[in-house]
C-alpha positions in Angstrom: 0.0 0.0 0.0 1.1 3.7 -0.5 -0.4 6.8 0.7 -1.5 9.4 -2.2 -2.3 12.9 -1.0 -4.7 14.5 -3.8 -6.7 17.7 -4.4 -10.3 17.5 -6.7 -12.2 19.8 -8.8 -15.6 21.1 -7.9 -17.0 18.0 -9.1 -15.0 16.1 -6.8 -12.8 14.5 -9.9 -9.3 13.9 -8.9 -7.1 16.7 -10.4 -3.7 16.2 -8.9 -2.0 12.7 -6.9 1.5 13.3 -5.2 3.3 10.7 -3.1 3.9 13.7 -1.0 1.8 16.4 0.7 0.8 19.0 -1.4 0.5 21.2 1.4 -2.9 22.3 0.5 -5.3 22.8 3.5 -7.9 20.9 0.8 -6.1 17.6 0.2 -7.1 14.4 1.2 -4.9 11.5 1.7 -5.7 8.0 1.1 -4.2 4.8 1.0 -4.1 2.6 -2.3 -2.3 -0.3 -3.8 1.2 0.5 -5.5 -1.0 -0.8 -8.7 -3.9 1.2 -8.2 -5.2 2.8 -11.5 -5.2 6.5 -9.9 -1.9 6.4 -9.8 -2.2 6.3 -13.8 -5.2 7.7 -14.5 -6.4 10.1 -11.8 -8.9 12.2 -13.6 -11.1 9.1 -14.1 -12.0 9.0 -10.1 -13.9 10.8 -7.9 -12.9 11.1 -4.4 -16.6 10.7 -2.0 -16.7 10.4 1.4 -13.3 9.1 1.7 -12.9 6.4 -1.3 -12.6 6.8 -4.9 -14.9 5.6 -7.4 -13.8 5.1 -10.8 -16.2 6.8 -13.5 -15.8 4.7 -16.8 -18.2 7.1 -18.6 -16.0 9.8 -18.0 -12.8 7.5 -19.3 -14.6 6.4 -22.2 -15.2 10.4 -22.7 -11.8 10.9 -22.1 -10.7 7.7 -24.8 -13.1 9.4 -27.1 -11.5 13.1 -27.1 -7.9 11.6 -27.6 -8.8 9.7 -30.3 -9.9 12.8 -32.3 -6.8 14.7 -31.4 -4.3 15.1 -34.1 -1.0 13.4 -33.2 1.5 16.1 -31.4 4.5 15.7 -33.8 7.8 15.2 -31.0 10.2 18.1 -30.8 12.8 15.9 -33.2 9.9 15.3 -35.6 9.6 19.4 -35.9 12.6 20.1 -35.6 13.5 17.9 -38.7 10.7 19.2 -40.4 12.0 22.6 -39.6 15.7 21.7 -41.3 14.0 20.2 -44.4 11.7 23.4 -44.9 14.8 25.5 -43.9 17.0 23.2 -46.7 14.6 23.9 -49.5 14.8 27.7 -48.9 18.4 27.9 -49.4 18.4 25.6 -52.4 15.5 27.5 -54.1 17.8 30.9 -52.9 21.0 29.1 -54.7 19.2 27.9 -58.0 17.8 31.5 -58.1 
């Protein structure tokens, strides 16, 4: 077991886990399994009257709006893209 401090939104959604206290006068603290699935996936519980319940409606919702995300290209992928947009500049500026 481990203890989690957390905070939660107005709705009572977990919105931030630390294995340490957050030194908020608002956090609870409870104790979970090291393989507990808030330690992973926070925003899918809700903290009420000391236990958290897992809301799969809101982590299907949650599967849903990632899957119509466009990918976020990694800072190597623009950065190469940057170099190859950069490369045809100069060689359009060289062949006039």
């Amino acid at each position: 077991m481990v203890r989690v401090y957390l905070l939660t939104d107005t709705d009572g959604y977990v919105s931030i886990t630390s294995s340490r206290s957050l030194r908020n006068e608002n956090e609870q603290t409870i104790e979970v399994p090291k393989d507990h699935e808030v330690l992973r996936n926070s925003e899918i519980f809700k903290y009420v009257d000391g236990k958290l319940i897992k809301d799969v409606e809101k982590q299907q919702q949650l599967i849903s709006e990632a899957n119509d995300k466009p990918e976020k290209l990694t800072d190597d992928e623009m950065n190469a893209i940057a170099i190859m947009e950069l490369s045809e500049k100069i060689m359009n500026i060289e062949m006039g």
